[in-house]
C-alpha positions as CSV (number, residue, x, y, z in Angstrom):
1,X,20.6,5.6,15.3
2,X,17.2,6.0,16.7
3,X,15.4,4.3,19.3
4,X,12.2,2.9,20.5
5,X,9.5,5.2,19.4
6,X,11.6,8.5,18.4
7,X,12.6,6.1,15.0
8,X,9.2,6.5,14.0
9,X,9.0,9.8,14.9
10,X,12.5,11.1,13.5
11,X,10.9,9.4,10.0
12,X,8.2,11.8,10.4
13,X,10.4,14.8,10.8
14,X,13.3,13.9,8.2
15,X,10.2,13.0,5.2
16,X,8.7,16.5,6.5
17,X,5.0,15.1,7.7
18,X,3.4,18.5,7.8
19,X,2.3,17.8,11.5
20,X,4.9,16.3,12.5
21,X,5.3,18.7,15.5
22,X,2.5,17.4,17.3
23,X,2.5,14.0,16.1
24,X,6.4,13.2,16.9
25,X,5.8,15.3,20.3
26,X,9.1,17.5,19.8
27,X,9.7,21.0,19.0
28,X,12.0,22.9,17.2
29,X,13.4,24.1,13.4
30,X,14.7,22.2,10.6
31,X,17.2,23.7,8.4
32,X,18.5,22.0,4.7
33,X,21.8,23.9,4.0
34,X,21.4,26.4,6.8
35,X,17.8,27.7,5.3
36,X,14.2,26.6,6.1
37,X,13.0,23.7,4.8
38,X,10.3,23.8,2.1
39,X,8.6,20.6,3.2
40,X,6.7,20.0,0.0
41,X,10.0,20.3,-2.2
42,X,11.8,18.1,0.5
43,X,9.6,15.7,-0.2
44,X,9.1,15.9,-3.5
45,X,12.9,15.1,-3.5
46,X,13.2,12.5,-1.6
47,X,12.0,8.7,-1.3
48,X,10.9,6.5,1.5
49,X,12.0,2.6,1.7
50,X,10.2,0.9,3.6
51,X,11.7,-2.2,6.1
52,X,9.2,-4.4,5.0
53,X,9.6,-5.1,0.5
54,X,6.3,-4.0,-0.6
55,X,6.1,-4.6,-4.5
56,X,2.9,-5.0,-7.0
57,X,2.3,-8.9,-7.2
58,X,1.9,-10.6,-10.6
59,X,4.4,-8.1,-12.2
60,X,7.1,-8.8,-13.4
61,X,10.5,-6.8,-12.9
62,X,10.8,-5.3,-15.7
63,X,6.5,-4.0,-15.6
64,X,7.2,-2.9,-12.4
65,X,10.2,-0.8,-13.3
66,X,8.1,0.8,-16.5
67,X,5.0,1.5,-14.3
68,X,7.1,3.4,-12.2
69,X,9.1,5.4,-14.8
70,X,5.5,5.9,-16.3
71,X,4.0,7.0,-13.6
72,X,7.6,9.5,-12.4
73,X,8.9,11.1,-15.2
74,X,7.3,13.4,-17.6
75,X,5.3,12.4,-20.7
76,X,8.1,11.6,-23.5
77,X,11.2,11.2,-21.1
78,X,13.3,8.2,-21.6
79,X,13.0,5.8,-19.1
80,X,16.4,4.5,-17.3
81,X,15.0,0.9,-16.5
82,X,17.3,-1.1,-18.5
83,X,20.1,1.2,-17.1
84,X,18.8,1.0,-13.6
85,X,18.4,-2.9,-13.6
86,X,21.9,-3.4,-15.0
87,X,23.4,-1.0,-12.2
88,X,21.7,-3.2,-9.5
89,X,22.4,-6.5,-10.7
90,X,18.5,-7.4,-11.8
91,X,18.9,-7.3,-15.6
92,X,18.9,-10.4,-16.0
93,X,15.8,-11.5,-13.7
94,X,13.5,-8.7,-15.3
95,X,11.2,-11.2,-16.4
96,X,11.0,-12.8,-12.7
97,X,7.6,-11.4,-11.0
98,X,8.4,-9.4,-7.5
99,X,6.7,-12.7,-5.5
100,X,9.4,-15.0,-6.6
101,X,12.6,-12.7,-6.5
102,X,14.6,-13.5,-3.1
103,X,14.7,-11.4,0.0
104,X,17.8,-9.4,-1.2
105,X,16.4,-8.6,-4.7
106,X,13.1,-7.6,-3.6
107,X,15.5,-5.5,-1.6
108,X,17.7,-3.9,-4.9
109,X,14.1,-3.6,-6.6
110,X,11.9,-1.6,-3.7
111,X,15.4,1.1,-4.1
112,X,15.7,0.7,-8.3
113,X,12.2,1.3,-8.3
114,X,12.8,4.9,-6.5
115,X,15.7,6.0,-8.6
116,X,13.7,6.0,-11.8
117,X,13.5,9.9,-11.1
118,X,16.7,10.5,-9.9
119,X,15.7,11.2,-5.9
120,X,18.7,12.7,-3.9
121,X,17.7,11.7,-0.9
122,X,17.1,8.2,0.1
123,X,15.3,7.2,3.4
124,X,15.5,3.5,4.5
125,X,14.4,1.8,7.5
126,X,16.2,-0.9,8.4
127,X,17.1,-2.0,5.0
128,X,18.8,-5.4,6.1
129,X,16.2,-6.2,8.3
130,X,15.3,-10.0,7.5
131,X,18.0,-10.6,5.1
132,X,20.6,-13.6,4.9
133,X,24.6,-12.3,5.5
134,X,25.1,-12.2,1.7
135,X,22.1,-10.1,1.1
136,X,23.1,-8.0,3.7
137,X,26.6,-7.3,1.9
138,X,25.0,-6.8,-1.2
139,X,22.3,-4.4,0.2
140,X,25.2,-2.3,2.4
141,X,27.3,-2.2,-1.2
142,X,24.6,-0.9,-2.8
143,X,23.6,1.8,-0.5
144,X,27.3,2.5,-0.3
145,X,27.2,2.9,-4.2
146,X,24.7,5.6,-3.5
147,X,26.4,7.4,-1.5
148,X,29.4,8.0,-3.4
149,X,27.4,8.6,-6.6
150,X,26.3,12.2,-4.8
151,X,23.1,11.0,-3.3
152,X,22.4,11.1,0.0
153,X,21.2,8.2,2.4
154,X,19.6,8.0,5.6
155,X,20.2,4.9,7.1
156,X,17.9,4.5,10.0
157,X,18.9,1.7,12.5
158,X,16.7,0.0,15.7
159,X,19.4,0.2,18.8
160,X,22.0,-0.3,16.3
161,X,25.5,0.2,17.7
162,X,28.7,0.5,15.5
163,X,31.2,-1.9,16.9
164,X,34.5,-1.7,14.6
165,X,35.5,1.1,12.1
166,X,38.7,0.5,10.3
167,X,41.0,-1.5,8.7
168,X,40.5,-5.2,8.2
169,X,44.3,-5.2,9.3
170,X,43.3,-3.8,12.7
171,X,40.3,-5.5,13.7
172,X,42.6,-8.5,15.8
173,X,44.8,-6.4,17.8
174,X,41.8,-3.9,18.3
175,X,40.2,-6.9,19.6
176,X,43.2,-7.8,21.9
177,X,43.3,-4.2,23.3
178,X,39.7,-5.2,24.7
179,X,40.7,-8.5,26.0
180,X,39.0,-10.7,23.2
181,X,41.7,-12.8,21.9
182,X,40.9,-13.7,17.8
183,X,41.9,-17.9,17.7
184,X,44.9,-17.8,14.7
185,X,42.5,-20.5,12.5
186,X,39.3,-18.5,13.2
187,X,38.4,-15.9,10.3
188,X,38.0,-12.6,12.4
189,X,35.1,-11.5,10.5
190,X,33.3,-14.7,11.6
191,X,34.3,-13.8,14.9
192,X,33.3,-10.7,15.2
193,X,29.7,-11.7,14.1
194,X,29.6,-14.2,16.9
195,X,30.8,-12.2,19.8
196,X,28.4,-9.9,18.3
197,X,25.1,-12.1,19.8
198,X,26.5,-11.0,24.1
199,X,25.0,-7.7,24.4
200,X,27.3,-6.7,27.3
201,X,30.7,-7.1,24.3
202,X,28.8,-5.1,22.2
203,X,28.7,-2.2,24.5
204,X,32.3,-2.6,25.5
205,X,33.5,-2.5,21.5
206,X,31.0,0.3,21.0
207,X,32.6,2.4,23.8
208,X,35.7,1.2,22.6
209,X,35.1,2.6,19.1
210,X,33.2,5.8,20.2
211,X,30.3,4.0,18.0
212,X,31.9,4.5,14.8
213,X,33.1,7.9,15.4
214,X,37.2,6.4,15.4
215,X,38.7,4.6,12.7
216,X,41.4,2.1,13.5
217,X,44.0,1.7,11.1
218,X,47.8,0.1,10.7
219,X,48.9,3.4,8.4
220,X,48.5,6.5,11.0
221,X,52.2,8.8,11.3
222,X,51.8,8.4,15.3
223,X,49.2,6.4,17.5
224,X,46.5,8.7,18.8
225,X,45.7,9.3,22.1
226,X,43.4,6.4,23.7
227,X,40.2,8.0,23.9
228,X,37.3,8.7,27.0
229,X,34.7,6.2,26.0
230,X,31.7,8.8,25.6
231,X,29.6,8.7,22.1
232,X,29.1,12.9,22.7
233,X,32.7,13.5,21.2
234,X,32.8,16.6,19.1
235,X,34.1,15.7,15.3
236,X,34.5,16.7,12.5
237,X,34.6,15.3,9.1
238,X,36.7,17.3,5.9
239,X,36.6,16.3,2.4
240,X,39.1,17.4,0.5
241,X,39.6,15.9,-2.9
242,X,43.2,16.6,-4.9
243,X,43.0,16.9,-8.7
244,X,46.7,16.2,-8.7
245,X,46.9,13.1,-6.4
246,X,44.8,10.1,-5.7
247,X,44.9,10.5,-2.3
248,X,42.0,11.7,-0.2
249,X,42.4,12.9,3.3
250,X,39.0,13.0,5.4
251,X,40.4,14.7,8.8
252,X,38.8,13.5,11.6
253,X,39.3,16.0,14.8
254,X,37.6,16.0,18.5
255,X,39.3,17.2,21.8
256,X,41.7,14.1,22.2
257,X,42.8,12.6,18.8
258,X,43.5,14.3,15.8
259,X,44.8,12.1,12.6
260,X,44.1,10.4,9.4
261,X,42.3,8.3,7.7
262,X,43.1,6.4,4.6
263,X,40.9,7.4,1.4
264,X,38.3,5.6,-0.4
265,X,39.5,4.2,-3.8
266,X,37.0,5.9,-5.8
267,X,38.0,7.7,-9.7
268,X,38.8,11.2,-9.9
269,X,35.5,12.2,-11.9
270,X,33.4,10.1,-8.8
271,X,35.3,13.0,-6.4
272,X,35.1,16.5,-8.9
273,X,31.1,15.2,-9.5
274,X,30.3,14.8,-5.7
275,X,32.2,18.1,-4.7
276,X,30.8,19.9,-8.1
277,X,27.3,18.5,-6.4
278,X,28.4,19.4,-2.7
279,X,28.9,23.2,-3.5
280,X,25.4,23.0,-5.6
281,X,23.7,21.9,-2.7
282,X,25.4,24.5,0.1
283,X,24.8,27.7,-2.3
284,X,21.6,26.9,-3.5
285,X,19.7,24.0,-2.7
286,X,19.3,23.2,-6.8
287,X,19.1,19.8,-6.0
288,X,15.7,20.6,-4.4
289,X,14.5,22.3,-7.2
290,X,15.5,20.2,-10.2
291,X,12.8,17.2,-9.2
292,X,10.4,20.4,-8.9
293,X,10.5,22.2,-12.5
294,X,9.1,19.2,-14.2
295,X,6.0,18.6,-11.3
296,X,2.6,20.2,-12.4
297,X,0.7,22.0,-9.4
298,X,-0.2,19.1,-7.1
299,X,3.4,18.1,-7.3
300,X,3.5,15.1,-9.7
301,X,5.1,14.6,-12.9
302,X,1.5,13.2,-14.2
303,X,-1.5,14.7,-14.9
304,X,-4.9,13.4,-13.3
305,X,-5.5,11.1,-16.7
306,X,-2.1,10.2,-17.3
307,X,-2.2,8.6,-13.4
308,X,-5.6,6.8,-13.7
309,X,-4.8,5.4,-17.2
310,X,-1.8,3.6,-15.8
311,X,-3.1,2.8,-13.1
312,X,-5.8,1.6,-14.5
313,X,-4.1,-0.8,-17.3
314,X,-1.8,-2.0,-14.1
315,X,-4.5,-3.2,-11.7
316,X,-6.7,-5.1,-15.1
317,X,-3.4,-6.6,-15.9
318,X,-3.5,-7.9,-12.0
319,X,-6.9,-8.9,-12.1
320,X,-6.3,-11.1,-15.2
321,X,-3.3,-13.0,-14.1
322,X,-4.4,-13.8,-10.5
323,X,-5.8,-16.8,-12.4
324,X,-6.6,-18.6,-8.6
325,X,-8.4,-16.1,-7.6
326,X,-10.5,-16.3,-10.7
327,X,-11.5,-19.3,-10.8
328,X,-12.4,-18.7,-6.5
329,X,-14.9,-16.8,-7.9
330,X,-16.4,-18.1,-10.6
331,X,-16.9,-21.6,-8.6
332,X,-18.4,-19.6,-5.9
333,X,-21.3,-17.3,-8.1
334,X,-22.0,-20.7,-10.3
335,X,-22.3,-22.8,-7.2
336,X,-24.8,-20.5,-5.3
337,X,-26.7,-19.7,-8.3
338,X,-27.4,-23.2,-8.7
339,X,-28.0,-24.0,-5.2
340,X,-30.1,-20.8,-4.5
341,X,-32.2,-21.6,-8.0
342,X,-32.4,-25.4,-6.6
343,X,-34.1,-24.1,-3.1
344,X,-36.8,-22.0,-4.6
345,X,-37.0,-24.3,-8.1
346,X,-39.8,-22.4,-10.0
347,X,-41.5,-21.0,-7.2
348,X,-41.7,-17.1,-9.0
349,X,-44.5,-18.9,-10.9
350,X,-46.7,-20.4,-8.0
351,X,-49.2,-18.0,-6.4
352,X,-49.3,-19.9,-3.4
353,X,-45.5,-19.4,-2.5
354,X,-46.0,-15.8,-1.4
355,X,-44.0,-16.1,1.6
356,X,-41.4,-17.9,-0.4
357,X,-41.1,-15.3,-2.6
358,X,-40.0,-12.6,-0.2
359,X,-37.6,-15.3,0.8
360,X,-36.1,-15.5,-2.8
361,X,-35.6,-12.0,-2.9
362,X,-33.7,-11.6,0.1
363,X,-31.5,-14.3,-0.2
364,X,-30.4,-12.5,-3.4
365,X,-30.0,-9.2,-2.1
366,X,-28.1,-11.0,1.3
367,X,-25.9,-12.9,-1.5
368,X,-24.6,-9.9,-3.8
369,X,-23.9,-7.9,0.2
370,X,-22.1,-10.4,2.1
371,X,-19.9,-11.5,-1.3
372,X,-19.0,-8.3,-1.7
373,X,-18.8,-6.4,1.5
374,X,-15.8,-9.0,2.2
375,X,-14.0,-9.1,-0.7
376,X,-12.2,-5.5,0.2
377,X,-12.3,-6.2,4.2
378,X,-10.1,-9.0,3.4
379,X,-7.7,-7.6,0.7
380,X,-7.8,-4.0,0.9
381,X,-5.7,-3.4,4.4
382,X,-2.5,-5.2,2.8
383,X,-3.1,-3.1,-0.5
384,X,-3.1,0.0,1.8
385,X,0.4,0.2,2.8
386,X,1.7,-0.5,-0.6
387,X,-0.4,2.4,-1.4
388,X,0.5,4.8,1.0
389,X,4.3,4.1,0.1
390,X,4.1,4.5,-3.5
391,X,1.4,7.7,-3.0
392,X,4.1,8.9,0.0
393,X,6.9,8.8,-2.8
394,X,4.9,11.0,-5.0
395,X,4.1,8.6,-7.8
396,X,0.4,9.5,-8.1
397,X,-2.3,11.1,-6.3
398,X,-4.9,9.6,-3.8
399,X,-7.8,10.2,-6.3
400,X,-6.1,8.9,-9.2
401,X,-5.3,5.6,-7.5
402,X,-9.4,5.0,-6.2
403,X,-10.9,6.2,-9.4
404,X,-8.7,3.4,-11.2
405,X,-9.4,0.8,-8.1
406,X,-13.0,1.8,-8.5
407,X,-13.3,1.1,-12.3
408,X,-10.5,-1.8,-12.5
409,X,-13.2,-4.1,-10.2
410,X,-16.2,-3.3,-12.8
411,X,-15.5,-5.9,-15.7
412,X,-15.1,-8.7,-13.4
413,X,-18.0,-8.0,-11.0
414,X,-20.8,-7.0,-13.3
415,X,-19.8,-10.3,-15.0
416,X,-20.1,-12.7,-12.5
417,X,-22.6,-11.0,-11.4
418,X,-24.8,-11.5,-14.4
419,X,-23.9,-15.6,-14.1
420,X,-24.9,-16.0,-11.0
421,X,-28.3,-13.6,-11.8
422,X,-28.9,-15.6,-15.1
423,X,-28.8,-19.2,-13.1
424,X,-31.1,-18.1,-10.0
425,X,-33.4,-16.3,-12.9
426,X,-34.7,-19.2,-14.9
427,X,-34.1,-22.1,-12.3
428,X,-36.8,-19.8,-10.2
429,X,-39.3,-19.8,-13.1
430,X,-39.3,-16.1,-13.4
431,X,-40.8,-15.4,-17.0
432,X,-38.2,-13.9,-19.6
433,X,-38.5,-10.6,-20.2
434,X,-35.7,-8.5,-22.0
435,X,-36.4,-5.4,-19.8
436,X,-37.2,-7.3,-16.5
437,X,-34.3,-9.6,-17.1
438,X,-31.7,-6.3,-17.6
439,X,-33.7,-4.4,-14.1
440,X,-32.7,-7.8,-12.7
441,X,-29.6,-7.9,-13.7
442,X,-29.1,-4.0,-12.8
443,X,-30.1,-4.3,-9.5
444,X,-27.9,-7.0,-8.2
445,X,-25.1,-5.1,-9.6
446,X,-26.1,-2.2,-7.8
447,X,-26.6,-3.7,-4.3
448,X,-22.8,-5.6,-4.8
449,X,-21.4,-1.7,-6.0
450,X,-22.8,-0.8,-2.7
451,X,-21.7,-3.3,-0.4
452,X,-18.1,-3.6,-1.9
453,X,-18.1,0.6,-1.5
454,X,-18.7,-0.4,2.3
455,X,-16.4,-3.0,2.6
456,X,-13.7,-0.3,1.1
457,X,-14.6,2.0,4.0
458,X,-14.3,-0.4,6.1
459,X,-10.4,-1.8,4.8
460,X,-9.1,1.6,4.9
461,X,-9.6,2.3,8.3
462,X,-9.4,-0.8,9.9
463,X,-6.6,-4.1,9.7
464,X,-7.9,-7.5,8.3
465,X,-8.3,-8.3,12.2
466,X,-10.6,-5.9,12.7
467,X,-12.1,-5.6,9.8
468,X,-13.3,-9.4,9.8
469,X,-15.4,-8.4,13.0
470,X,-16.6,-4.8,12.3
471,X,-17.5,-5.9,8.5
472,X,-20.1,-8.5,10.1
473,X,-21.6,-6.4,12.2
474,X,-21.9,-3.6,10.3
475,X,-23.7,-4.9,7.9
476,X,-25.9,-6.2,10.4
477,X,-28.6,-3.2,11.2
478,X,-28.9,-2.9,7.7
479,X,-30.3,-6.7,7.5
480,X,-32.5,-5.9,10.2
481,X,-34.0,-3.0,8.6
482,X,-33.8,-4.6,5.7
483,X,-36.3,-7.9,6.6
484,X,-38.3,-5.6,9.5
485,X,-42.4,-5.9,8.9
486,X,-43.0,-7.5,5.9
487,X,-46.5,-9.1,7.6
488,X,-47.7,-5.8,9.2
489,X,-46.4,-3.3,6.5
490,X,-48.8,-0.9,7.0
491,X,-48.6,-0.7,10.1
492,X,-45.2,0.3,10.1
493,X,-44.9,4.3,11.5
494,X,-43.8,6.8,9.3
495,X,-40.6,7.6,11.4
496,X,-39.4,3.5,11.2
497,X,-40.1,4.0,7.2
498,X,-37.7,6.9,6.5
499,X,-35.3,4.6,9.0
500,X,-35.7,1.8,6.9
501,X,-34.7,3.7,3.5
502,X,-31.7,4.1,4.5
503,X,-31.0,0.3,4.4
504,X,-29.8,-0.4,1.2
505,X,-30.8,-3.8,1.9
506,X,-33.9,-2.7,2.3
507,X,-34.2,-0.4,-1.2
508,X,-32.6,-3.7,-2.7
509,X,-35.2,-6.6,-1.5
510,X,-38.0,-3.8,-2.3
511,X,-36.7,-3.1,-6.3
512,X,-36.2,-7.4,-6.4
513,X,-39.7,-7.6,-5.7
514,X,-41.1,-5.1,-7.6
515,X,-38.9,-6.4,-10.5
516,X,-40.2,-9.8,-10.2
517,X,-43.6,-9.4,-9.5
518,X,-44.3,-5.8,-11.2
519,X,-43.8,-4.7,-15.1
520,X,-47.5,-5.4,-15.5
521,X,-47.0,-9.1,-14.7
522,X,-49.7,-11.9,-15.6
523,X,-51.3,-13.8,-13.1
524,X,-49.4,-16.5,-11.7
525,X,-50.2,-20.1,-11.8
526,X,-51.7,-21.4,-8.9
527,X,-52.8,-25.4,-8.2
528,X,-54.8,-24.9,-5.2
529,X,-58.4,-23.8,-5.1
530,X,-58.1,-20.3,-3.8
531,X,-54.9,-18.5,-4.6
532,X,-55.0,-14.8,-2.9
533,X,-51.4,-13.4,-3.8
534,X,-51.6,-15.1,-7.5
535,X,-52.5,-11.6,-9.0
536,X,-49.1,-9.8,-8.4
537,X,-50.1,-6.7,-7.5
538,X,-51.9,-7.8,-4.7
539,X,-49.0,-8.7,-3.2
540,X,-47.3,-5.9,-3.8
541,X,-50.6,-3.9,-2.3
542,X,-50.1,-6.3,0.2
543,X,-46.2,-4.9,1.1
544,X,-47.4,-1.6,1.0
545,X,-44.8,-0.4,-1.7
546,X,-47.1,0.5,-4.8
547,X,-46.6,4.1,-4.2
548,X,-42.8,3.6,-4.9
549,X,-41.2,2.5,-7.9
550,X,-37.5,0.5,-9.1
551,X,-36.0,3.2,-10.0
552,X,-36.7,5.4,-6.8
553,X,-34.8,2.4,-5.0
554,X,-31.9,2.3,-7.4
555,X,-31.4,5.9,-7.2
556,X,-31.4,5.6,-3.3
557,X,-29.0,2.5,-3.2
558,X,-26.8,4.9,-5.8
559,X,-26.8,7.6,-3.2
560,X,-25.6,5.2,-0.2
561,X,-23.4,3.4,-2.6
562,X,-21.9,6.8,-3.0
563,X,-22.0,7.8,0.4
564,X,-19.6,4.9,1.3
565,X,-17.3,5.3,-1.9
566,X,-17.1,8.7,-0.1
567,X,-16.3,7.1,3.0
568,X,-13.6,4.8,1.8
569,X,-11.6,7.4,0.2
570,X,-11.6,9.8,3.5
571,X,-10.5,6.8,5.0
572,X,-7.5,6.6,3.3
573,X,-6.7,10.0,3.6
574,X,-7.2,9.7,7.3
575,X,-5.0,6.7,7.7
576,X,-2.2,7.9,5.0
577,X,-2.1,11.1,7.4
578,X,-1.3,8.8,10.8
């Protein structure tokens, strides 16, 4: 049982966080079986459960369940998932997706999902946290199943307190003894639960019971000795199983009671398999080094390829069946490509809509970064901790996960994309072109690859809180740089031009306009008498950007666009290592 903040620390220690000296704020040694701890075996070893159910949406069970064994077992090992769902009662809701399975089976699933490889160690926090009394029995029979099949679980509790241990034949004169009187109709389970809720009889029963640490029973040979009430007692626990006999004996002796307790009713091969295990584990740590043997060198049953390619298939098969968020999108591209193409309605033709121009291109280039830049601020944060469990238990590595995030996104983007840059391009009047239609095209797609690559740097780090303000504004100076001194462009010092370079709204409104208006572009029409900017390249004199070209500003967007893809991924490893 541990408290306040030393539960989160303890975690830290017992799923061997390689700093966890300093970050827990304790000192000392931890020993498995007497010996030092290799912490990267340990962990290898062992699985986390989380309190809160964090499962893939738009799965179902039975995906779910092959991603995993896909993703922790070795190329060409039979997967357990049929065997695994049976065990834990979900066979028959394997075509249920994770969002629509109940509390308690989202519960059996998080743990099924881990013992696809077998783990003997299980670390939960606060399993029945949340859950109804009959998932609560389920989930405690379950992890009590675990248990006995050799494996072992840590149970990790906030302020919990053990208030009966025993018989169910004891539990009303145990309650007597204390002065709480069970009514004869009343079921005493029931009653116990009730009582339960006055903090003051929980402490007396715990006291009472030395938290757990004494059973109470009708079968002993002679009443022990009423005990101090002090949760510091000595004990010790024997297990002793007879080939001969049945029976089981687990001796439990301290300074002031020494008796029996009555055995489990487990089978015979249950007992010879958990001691055959016992005296593995106490000699030589096997256990350990089974889950290692079939790991490559970075401690994954996976290679690099193996881990994107699934992960890859996994996230498209996402994408396509969040069918709501689809259509979000699509609505929203279609919509602002015909309201932006509406606004400036054939103006790329008219030589006197110079100023309106400029305006066209940076309402694209504004478009593709504030779509995209919130997109991951939004999303990413909740993906994040299913992440860092699933990366935590060893499933893949960190850069096999964001190279398949990075790639998954593509299809869809570059598509809409291309709608919405289709719409604006002939409801402006901009003359068709094949190669200044793809540079168009190119460009947009660029400047979205970029802002969504900040918006990922931005949703590692930060929670959707605090992401929806920092997003806004830091996105912000670039739009300043990006609109600074059109009108006096050469006047602009040399210093503020190298500044505004690295604004890749900047590099995008700049390529826009060269797209639009260079490519050895005709003269535009014009209905007025004098018409100074209808010869494009005056205006692009005009901007002072001749001596720079498109692809000079797509390569510098691809360097910032890699700068925060960069970003985002440290970001993760920073937040996966706090």
């Amino acid at each position: 049982n541990l408290k306040n903040g030393f539960r989160v620390s303890g975690f830290d220690v017992y799923r061997a966080e390689s700093d966890w000296e300093s970050s827990a704020g304790i000192t000392g040694e931890l020993l498995v079986n007497g010996q030092d701890r290799d912490e990267q075996h340990f962990q290898m070893s062992s699985c986390y459960i989380t309190q809160e159910d964090l499962l893939q949406p738009l799965l179902t069970v039975r995906e779910a369940m092959d991603v995993a064994a896909s993703l922790k077992l070795p190329r060409g090992s039979e997967a357990p998932s049929e065997e695994i769902l049976q065990e834990l009662g979900l066979l028959e809701h394997q075509n249920t997706r994770t969002d629509q399975l109940s509390g308690g089976q989202k519960k059996r699933l998080s743990i099924a999902l881990e013992m696809v490889n077998n783990p003997p160690v299980f670390f939960l926090d606060e399993p029945t946290s949340g859950l109804d009394t009959v998932s609560t029995t389920q989930c405690i029979k379950l992890l009590k199943q675990l248990a006995r099949q050799g494996r072992t679980v840590v149970y990790v509790m906030a302020d919990g307190q053990c208030i009966y241990q025993g018989d169910t034949g004891a539990i009303v004169p145990h309650l007597q003894n204390v002065g709480l009187s069970c009514p004869k109709h009343h079921n005493p389970a029931d009653f116990i639960i009730e009582i339960s809720e006055d903090t003051d009889i929980v402490e007396k029963l715990s006291n009472e019971i030395l938290n757990g640490k004494l059973y109470k029973t009708t079968k002993l040979d002679e009443a022990p000795s009423k005990p101090t009430p002090t949760n510091n007692m000595p004990l010790k626990v024997s297990y002793q199983p007879d080939e001969n006999d049945t029976e089981t004996e687990i001796m439990l002796t301290n300074e002031k009671c020494s008796y029996k307790v009555p055995r489990c009713k487990e089978n015979s091969e249950s007992h010879s398999s958990l001691s055959s295990q016992s005296s593995q584990v106490n000699t030589s740590g096997a256990w350990m080094k089974v889950q290692i043997n079939s790991t490559n060198s970075f401690g994954y049953s996976t290679t690099f390829c193996e881990q994107f390619s699934i992960l890859l298939c996994r996230m498209i098969k996402q994408i396509s069946r969040n069918r709501q968020g689809l259509w979000i999108q699509l609505i929203h591209h279609v919509m602002c490509g015909f309201l932006i193409g509406w606004c400036f309605w054939r103006m790329a033709d008219d030589g006197s809509q110079m100023f309106n121009h400029l305006k066209l291109c940076v309402a694209l280039v504004i478009f593709f970064a504030y779509t995209q830049i919130m997109v991951p601020v939004l999303v990413f944060p909740q993906e994040v901790k299913l992440v860092k469990k699933e990366h935590f238990n060893c499933w893949y590595g960190l850069s096999a996960y964001y190279a398949a995030l990075t790639v998954s996104k593509l299809p869809l983007q570059v598509a809409l994309n291309v709608v919405f840059s289709t719409i604006v391009y002939f409801m402006a009047g901009i003359p068709f072109e094949v190669e200044r239609f793809t540079v168009f095209c190119l460009i947009g797609n660029i400047v979205s690859l970029v802002a969504e690559g900040m918006g990922l740097a931005i949703g590692s780090v930060f929670s959707v809180r605090n992401g929806c303000a920092i997003g806004p504004a830091a996105i912000a100076p670039f739009l300043g740089l990006g609109i600074y001194g059109f009108d006096f462009a050469h006047q602009i010092p040399l210093l503020m031009n190298l500044l505004m370079k690295t604004s890749f709204i900047r590099c995008g409104i700049v390529a826009m306009i060269l797209t639009i208006f260079g490519f050895n572009r005709k003269p535009l029409e014009c209905n007025e008498i004098y018409c100074h900017f209808a010869k494009p390249k005056v205006l692009i004199r005009y901007l002072d950007i001749e001596s720079t070209s498109v692809w000079y500003e797509i390569l510098i967007m691809i360097g910032i666009m890699l700068l925060f893809r960069t970003a985002g991924f440290l970001g993760l490893r920073y937040r996966f290592a706090t």
